[in-house]
gemmi code that builds the backbone of each chain (N, CA, C; Angstrom):
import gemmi

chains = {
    "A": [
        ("UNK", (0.845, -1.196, 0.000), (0.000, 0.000, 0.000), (0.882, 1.250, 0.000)),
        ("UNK", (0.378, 1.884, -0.677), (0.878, 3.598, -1.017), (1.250, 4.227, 0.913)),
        ("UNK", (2.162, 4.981, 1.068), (2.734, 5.180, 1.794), (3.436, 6.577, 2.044)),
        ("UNK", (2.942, 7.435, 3.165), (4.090, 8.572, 3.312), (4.441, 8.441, 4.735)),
        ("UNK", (5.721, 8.495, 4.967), (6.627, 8.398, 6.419), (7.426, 9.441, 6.901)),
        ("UNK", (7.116, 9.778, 8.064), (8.029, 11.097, 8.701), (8.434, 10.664, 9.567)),
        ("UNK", (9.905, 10.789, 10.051), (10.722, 10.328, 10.735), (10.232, 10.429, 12.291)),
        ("UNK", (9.718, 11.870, 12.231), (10.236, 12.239, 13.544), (8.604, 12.795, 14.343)),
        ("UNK", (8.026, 12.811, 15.078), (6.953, 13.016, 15.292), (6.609, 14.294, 15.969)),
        ("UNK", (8.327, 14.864, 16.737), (8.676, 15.821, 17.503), (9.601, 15.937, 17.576)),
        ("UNK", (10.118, 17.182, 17.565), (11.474, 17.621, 17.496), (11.486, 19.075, 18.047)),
        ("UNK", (12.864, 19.546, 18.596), (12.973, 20.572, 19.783), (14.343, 20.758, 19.887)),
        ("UNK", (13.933, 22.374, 19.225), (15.541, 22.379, 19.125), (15.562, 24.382, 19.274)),
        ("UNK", (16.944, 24.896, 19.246), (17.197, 26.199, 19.534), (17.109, 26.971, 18.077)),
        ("UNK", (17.093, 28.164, 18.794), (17.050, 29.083, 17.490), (18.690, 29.279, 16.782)),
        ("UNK", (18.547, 29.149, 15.895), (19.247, 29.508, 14.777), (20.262, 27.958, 14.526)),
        ("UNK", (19.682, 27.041, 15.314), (19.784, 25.614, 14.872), (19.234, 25.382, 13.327)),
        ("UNK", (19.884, 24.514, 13.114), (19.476, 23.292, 11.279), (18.335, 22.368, 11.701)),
        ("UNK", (17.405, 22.917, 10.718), (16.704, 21.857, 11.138), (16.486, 20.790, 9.366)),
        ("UNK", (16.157, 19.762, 9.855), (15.895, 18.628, 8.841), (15.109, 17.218, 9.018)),
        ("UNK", (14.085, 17.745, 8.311), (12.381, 17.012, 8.592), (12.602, 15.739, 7.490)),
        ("UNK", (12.778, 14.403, 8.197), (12.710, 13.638, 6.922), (11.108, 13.455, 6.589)),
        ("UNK", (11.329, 12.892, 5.030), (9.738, 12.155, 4.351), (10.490, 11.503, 3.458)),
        ("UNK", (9.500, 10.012, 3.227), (9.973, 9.293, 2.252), (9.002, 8.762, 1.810)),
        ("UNK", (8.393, 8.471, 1.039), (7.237, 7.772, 0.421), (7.159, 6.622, -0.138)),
        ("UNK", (6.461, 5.600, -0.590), (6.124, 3.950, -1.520), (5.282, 4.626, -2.749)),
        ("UNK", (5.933, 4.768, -3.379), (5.295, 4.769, -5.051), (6.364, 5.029, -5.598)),
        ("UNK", (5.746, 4.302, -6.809), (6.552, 3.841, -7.545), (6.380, 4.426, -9.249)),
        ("UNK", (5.184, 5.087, -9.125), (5.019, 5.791, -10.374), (5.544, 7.409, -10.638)),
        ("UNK", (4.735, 7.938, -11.294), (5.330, 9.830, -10.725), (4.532, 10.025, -9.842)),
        ("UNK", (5.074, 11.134, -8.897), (4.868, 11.755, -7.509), (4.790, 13.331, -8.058)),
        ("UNK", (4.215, 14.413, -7.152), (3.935, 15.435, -6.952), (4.603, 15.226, -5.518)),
        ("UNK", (5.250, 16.114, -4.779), (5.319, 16.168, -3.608), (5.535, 17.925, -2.958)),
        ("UNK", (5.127, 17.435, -1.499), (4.420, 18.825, -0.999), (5.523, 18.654, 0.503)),
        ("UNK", (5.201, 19.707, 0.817), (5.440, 19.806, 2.373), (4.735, 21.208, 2.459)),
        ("UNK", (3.825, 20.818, 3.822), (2.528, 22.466, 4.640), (3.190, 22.007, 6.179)),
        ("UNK", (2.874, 23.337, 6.043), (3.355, 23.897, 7.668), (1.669, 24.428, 8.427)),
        ("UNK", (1.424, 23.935, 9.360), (0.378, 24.340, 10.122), (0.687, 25.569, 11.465)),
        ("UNK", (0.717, 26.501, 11.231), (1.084, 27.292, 12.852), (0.127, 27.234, 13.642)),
        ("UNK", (0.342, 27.216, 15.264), (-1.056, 27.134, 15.888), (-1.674, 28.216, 15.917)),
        ("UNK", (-3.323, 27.306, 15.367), (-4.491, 28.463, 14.895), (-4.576, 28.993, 13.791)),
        ("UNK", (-3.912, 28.283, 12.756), (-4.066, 29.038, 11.187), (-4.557, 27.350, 10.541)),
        ("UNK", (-4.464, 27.719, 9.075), (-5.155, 26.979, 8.265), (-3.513, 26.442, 7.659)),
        ("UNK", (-3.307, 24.931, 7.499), (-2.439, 24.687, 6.224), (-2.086, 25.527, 5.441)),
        ("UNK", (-0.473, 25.683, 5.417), (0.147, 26.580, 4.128), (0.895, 25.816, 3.495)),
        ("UNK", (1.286, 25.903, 1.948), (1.699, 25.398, 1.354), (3.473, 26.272, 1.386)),
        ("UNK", (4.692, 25.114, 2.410), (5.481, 25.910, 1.969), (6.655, 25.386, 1.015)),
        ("UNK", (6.545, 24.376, 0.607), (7.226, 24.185, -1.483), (6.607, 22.703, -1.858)),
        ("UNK", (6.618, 23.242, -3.063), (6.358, 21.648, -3.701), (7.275, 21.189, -4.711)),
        ("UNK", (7.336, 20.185, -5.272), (8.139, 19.282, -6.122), (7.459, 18.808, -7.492)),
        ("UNK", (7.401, 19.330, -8.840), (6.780, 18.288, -10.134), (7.770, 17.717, -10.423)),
        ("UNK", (8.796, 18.324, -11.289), (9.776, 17.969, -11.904), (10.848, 19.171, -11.860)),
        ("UNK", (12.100, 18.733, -12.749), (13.334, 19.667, -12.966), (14.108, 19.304, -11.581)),
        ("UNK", (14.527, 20.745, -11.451), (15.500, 20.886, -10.096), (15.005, 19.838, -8.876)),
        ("UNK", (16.004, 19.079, -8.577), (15.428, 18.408, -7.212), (15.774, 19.119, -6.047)),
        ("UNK", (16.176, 20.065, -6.036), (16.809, 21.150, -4.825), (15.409, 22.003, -5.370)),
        ("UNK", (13.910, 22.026, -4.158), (13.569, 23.140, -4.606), (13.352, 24.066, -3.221)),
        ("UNK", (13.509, 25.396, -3.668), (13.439, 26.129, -2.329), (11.756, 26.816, -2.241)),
        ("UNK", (12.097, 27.142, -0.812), (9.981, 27.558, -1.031), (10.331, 29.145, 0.015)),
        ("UNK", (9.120, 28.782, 0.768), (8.687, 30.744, 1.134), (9.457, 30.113, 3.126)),
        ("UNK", (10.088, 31.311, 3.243), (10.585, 30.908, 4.659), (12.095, 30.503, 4.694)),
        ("UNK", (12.402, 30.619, 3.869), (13.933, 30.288, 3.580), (13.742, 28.296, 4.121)),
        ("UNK", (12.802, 28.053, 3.649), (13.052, 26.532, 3.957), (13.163, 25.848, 2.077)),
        ("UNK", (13.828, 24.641, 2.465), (14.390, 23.778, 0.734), (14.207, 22.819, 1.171)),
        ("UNK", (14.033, 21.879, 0.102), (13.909, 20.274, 0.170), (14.707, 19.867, -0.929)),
        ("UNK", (14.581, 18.429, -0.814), (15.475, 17.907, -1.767), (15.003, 16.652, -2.507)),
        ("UNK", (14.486, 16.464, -3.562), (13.752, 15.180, -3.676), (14.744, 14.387, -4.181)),
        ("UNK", (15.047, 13.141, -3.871), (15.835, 11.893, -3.657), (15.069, 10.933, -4.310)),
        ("UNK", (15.046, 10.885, -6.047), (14.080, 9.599, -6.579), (14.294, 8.378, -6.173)),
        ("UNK", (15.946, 8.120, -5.901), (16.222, 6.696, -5.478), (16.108, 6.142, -4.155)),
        ("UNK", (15.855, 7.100, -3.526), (15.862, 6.947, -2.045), (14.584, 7.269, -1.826)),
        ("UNK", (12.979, 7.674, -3.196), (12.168, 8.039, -2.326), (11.604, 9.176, -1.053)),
        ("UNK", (12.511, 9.872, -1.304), (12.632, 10.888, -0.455), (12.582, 12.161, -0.390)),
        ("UNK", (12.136, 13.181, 0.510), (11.838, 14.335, 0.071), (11.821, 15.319, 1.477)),
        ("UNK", (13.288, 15.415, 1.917), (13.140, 16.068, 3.348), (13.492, 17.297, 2.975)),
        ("UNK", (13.222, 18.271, 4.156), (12.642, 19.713, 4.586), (13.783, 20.230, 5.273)),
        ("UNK", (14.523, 21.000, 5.049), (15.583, 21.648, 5.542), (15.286, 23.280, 5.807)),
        ("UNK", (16.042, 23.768, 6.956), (15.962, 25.009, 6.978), (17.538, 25.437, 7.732)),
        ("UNK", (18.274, 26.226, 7.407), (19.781, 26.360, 7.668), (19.874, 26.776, 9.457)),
        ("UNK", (18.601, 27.845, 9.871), (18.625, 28.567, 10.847), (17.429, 28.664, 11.375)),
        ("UNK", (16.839, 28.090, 12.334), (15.898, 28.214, 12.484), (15.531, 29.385, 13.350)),
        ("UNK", (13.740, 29.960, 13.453), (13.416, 30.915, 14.829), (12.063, 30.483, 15.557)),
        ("UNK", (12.339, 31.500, 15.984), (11.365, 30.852, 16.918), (9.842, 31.133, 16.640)),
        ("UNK", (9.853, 31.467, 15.480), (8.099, 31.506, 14.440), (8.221, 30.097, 13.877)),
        ("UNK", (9.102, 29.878, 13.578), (8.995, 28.432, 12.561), (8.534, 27.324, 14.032)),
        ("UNK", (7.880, 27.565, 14.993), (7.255, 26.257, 15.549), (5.986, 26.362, 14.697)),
        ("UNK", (5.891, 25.416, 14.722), (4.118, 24.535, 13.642), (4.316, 23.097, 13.723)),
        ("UNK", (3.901, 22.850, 13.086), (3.457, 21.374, 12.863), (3.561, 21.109, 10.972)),
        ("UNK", (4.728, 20.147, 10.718), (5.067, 20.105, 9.104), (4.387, 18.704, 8.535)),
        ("UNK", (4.034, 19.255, 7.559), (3.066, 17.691, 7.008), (3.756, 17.559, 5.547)),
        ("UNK", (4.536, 16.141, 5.538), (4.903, 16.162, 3.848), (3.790, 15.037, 3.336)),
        ("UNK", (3.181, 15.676, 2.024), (1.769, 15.047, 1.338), (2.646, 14.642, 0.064)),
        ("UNK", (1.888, 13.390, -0.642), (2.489, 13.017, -1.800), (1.011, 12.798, -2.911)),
        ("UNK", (0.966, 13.491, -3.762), (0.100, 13.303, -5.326), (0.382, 12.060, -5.822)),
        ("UNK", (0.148, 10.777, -5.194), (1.050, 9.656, -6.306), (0.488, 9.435, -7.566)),
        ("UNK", (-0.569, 10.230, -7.857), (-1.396, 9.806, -9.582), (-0.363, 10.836, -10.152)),
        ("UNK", (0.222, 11.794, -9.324), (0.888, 12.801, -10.315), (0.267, 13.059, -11.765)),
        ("UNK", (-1.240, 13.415, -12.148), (-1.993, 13.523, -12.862), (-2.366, 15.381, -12.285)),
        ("UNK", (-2.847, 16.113, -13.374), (-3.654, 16.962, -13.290), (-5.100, 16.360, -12.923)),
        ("UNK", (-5.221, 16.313, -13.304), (-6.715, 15.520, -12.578), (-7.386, 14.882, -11.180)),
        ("UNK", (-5.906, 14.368, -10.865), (-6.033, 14.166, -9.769), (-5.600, 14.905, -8.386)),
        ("UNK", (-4.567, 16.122, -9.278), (-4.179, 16.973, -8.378), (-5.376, 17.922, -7.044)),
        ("UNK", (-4.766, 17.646, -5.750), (-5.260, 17.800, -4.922), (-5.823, 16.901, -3.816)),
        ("UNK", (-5.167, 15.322, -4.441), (-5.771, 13.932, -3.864), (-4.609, 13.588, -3.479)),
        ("UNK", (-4.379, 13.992, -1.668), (-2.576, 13.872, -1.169), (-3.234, 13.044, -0.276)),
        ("UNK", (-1.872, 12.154, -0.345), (-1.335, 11.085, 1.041), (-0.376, 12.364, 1.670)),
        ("UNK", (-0.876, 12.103, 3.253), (-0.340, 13.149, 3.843), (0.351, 12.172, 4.380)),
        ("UNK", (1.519, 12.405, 5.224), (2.601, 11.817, 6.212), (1.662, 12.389, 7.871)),
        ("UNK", (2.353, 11.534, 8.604), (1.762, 11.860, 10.369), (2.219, 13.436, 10.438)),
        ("UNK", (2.760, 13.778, 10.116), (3.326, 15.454, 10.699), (4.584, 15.114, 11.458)),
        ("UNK", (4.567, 16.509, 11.866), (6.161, 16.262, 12.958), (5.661, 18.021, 13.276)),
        ("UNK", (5.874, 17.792, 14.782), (5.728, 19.360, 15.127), (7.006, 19.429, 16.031)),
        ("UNK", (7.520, 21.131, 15.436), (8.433, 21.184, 15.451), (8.358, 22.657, 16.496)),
        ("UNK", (9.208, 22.583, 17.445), (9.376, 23.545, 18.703), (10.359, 24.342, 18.263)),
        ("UNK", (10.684, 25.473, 18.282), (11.964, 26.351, 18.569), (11.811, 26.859, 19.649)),
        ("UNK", (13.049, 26.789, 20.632), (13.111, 27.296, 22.265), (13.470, 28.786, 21.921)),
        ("UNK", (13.847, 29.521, 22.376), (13.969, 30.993, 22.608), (15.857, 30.819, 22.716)),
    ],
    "B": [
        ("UNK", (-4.695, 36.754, -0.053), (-4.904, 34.976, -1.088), (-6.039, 34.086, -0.645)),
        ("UNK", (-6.264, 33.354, -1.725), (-7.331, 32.491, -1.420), (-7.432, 32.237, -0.123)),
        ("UNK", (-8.917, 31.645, 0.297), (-9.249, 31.219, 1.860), (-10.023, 30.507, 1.292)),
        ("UNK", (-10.141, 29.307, 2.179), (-11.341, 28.480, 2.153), (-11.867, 28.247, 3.764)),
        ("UNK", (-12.678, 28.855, 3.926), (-13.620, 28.595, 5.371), (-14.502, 27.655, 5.720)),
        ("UNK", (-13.949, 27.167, 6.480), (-14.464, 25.289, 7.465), (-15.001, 25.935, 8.804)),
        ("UNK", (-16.156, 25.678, 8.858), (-17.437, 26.167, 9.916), (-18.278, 24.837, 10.043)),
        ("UNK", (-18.588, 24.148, 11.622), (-17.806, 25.042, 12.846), (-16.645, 24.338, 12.449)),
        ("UNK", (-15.610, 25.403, 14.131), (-14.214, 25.183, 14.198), (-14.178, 23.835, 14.944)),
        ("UNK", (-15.305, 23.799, 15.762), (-15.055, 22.488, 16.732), (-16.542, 22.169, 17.058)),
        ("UNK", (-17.047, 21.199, 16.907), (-18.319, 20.978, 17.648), (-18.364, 19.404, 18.801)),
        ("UNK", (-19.306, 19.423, 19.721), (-19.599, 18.423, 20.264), (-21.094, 18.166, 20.344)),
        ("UNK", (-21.566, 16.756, 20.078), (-22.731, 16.568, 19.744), (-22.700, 14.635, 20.401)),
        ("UNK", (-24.121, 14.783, 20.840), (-24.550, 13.707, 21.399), (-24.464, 12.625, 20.433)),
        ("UNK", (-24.054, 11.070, 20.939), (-24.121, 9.734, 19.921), (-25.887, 9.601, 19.256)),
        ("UNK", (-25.517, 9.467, 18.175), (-26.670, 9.153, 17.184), (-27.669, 10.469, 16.537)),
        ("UNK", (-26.853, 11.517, 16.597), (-27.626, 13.067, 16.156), (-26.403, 13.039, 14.903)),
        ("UNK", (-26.805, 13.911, 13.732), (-25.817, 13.884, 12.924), (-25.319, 15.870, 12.693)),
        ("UNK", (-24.109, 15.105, 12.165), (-23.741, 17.271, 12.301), (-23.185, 17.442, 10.931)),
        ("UNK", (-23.290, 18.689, 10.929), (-23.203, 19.213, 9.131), (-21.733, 20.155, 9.264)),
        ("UNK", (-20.707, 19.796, 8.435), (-19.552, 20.602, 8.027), (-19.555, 21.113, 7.066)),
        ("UNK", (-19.271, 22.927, 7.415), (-19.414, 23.758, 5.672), (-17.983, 23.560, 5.486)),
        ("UNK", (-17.691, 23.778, 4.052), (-16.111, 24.288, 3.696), (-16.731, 25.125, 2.522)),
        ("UNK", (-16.702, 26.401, 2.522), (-16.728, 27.765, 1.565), (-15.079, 27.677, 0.759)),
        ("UNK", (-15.309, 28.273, 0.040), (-13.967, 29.183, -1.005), (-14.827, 29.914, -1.300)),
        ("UNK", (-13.780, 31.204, -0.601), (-14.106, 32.919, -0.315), (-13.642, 33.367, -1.745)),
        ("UNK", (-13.047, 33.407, -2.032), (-12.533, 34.211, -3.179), (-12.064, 33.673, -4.258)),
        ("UNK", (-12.441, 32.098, -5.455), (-12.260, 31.551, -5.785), (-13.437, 30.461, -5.711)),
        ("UNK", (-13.452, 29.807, -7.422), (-14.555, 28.584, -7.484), (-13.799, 27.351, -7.615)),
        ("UNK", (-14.306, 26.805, -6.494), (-13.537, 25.235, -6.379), (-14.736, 24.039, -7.237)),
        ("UNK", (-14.277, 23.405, -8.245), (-15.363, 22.489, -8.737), (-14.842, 21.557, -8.060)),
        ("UNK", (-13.509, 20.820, -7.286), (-13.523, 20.000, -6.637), (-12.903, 20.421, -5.471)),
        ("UNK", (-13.479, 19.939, -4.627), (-13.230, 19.803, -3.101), (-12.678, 18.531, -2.013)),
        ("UNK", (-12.282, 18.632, -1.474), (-11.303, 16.653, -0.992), (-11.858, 17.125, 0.886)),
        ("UNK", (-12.081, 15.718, 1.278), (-12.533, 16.142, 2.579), (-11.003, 15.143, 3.263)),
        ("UNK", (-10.805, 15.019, 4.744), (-9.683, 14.299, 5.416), (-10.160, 14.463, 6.810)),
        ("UNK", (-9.766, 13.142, 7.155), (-10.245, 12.602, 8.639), (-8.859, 12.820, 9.063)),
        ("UNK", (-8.572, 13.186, 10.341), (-7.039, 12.685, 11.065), (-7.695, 12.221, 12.355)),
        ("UNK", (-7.066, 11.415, 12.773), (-7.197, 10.754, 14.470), (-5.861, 11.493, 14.998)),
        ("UNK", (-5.700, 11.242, 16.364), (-4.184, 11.869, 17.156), (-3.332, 11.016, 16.612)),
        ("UNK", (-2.409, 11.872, 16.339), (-0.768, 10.952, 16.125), (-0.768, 10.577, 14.743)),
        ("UNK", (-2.161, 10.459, 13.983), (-2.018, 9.975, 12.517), (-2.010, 11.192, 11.553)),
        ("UNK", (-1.689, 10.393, 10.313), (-1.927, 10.983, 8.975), (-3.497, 11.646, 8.925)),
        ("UNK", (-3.813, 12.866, 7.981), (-4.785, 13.091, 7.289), (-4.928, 12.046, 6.063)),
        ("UNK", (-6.170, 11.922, 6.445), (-6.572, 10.771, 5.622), (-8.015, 10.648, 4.561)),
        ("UNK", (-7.232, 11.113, 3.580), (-8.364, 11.189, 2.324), (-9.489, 10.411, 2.418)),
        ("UNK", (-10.844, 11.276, 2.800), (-11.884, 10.256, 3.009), (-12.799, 10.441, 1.503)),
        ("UNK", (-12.871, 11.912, 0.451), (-13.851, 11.648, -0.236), (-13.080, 12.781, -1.270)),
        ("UNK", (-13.867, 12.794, -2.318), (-13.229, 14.036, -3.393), (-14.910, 14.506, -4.036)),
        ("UNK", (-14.950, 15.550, -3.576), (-16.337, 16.339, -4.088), (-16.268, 17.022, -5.409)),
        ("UNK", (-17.433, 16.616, -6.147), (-17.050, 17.278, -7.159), (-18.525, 18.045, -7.477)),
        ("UNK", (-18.293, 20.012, -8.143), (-19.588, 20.016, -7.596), (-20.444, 19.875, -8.898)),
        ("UNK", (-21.707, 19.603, -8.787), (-23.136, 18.952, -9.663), (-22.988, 17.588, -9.781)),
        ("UNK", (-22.115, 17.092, -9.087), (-22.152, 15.517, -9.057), (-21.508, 14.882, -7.801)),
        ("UNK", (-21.994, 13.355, -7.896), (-21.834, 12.764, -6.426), (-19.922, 12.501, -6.190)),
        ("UNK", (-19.870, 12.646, -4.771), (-19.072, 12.405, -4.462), (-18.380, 11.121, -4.284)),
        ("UNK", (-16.608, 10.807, -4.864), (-16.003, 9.671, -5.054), (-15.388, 9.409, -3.436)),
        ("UNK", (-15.523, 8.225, -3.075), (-15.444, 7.962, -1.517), (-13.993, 7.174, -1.931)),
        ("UNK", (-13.139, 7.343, -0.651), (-12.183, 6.027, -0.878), (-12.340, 5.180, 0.250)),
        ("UNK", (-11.786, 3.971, -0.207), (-11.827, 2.582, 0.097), (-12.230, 2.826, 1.858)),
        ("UNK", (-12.916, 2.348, 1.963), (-13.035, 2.169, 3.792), (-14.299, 2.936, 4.603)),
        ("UNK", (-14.226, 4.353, 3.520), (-15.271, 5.310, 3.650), (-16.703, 5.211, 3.399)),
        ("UNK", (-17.504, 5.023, 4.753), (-18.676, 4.623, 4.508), (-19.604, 5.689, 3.989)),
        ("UNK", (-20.451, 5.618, 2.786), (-20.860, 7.279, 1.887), (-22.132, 7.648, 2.484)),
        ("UNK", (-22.706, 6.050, 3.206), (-24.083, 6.687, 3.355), (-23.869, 6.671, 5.177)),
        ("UNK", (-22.737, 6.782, 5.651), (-22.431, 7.760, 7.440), (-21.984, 9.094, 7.046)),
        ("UNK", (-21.099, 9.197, 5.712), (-20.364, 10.194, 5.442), (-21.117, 11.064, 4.065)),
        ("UNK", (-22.294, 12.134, 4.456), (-22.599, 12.307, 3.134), (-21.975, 13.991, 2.454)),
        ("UNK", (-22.167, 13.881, 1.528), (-21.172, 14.793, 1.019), (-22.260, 15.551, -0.041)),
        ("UNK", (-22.082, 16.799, 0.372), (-22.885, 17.583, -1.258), (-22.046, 19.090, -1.474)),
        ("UNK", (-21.681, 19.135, -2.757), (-21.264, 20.227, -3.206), (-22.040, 20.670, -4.583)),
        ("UNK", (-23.185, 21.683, -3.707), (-24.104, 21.844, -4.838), (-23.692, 23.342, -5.359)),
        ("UNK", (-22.576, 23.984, -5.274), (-22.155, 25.030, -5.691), (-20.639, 25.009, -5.917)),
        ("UNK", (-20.634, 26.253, -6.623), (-19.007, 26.512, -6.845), (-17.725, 26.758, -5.708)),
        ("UNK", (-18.820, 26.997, -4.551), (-18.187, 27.509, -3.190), (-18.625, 26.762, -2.139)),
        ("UNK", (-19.008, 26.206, -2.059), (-19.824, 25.219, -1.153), (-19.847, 23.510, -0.923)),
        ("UNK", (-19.089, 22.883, -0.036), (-19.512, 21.596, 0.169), (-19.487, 21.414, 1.385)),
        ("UNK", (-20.481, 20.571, 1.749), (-20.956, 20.117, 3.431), (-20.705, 18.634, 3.024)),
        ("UNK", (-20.262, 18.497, 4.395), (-19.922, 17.171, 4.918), (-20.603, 17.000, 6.136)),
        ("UNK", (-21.817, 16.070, 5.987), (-22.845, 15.251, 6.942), (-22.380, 14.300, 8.136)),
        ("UNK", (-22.155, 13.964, 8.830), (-21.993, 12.557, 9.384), (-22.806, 12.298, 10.203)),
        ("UNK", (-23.859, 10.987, 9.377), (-25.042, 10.901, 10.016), (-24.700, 10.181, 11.466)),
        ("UNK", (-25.477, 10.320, 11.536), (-25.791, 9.025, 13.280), (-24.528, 9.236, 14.100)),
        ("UNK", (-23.928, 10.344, 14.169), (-22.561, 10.351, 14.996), (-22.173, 8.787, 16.414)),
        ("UNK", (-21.014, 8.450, 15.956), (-20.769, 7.435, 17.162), (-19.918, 8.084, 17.418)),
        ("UNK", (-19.273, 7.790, 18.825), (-17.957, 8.295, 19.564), (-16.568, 7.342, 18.725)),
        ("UNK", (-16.652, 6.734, 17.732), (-15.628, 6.279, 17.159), (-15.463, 7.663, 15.846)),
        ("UNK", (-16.866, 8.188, 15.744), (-16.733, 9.590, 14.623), (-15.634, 10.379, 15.099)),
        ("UNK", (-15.551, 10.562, 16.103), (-14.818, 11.795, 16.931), (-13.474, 11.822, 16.056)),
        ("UNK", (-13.393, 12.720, 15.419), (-11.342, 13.177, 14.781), (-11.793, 14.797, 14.400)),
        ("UNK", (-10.433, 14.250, 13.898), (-10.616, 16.290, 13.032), (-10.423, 15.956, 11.705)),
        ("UNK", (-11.901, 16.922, 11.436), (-11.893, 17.077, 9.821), (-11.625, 18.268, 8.945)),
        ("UNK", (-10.953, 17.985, 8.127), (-10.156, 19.114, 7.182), (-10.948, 18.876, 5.509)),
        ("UNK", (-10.993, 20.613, 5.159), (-11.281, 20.267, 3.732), (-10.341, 21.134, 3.140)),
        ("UNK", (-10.265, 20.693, 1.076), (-9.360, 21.400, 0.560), (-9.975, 21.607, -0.771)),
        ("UNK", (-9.669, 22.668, -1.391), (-10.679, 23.366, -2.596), (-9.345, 23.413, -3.476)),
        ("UNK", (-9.732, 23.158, -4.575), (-8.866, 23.279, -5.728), (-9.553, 24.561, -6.877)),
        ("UNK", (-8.619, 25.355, -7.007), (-9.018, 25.952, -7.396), (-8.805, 25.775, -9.009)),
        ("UNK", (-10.772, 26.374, -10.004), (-10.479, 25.889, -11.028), (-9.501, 26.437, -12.018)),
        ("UNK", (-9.574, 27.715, -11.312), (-8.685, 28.428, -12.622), (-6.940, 28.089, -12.579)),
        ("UNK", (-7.041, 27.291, -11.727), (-5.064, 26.756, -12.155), (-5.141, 25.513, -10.865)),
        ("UNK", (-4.645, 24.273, -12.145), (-5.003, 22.989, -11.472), (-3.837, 23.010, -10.333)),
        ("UNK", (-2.941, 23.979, -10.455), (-2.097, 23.942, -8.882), (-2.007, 24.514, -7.712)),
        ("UNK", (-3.295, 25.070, -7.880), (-3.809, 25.861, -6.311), (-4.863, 25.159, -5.726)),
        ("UNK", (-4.309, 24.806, -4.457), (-4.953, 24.335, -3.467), (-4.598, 25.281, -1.996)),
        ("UNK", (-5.926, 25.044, -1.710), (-6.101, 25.890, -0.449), (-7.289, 24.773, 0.550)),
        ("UNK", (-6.723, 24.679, 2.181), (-6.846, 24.247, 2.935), (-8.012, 25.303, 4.124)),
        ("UNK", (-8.941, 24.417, 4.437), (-9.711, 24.910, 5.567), (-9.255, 24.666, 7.116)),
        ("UNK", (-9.789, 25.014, 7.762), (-8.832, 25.258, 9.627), (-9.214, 23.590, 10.086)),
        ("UNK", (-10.008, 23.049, 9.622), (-10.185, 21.975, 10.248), (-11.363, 22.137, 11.255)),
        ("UNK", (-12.336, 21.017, 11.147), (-13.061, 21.157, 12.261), (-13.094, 19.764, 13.629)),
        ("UNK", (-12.783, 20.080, 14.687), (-12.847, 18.907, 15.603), (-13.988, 18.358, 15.801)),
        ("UNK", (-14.472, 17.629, 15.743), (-15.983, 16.870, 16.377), (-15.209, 15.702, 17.471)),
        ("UNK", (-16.205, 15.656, 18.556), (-16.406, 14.987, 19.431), (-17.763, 14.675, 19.918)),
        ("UNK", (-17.850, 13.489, 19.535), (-18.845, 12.382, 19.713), (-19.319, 11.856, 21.319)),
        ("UNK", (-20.166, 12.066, 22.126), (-20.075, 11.567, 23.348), (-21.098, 10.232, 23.708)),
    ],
}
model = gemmi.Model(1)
for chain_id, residues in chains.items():
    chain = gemmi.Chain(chain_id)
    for i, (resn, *xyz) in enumerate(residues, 1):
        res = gemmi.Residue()
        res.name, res.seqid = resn, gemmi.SeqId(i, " ")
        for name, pos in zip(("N", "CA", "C"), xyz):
            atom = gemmi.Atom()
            atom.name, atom.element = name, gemmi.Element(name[0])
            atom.pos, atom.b_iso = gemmi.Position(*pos), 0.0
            res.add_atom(atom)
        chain.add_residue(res)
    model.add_chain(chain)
structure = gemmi.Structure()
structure.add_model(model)
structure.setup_entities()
């Protein structure tokens, strides 16, 4: 069965620490891939996604990912973190990778992520 | 930027009464709409894909006639869940695609239900 996995369920760490959110997914066809950030009390934001081209893609927040076809993979990096970036990160995968079907995501468990002061 | 508004934010309602979830798109026509169950600790979990002037596609597991679904407008789909049991209880999320560019999607706040 189709599959998205996040490493880490929680994580807690200082400001201007690295942070790095794994996701890896089971499909085997083309993928769309996402990663949303939830802050507490807002709605899902979309902060980058993945079709094709560059597998280094960067998004809004100074956060990048890296999609890894052979490894399935598609983790969330940020060089420095602060202490706004606590939320809760969800990496979702499109596995029809179809227009048509776009908008029909396997989400991963999340991982909420703390920055201390 | 787009919003899509999920009303209520949280409700609680007695076992065997059923409760109605809006999800609007404020500023934008969504012809399809995707609803998602999460329990604690889990994934959001694709329960249906609304499409509107026609019935909604359920996935595997999703029971259609506990879970009913109508999106009889461009901005509009409610999500029913009849006969609430206390196994209903999660949080439900919806997401509107917007038609004018198949790569905008926009997410509602989620609504909690709890089943007693």
């Amino acid at each position: 069965a189709q599959s998205v996995s996040q490493h880490n369920h929680h994580v807690i760490l200082s400001e201007a620490a690295s942070l790095e959110l794994g996701c890896n997914y089971s499909y085997g066809g083309t993928v769309n891939l996402f990663w949303y950030v939830q802050y507490p009390g807002q709605h899902l934001q979309l902060l980058l996604k993945y079709f094709s081209g560059d597998p280094l893609v960067k998004g809004i927040k100074g956060f990048e990912a890296e999609f890894i076809k052979s490894k399935f993979s598609f983790n969330l990096r940020k060089p420095s973190v602060q202490w706004s970036d606590t939320a809760e990160y969800f990496c979702a995968v499109n596995a029809e990778g179809t227009t048509d079907s776009w908008g029909k995501l396997q989400f991963g468990a999340g991982t909420q992520v703390v920055v201390t002061p | 930027g787009a919003v899509v508004s999920q009303h209520p934010s949280r409700v609680i309602c007695k076992s065997g009464t059923s409760v109605k979830i809006e999800c609007r798109s404020l500023d934008f026509q969504a012809t399809t709409m995707f609803w998602y169950r999460q329990f604690p600790k889990q994934s959001l979990m694709l329960m249906a894909t609304s499409n509107e002037g026609s019935k909604a596609t359920y996935e595997q597991g999703v029971e259609k006639d506990k879970f009913l679904i109508n999106h009889a407008s461009l901005t509009l789909s409610t999500l029913t869940v009849t006969s609430a049991h206390p196994e209903d209880s999660s949080f439900y999320i919806c997401s509107a695609r917007d038609q004018q560019g198949a790569e905008k999607l926009f997410f509602g706040s989620g609504t909690q239900l709890s089943v007693l």
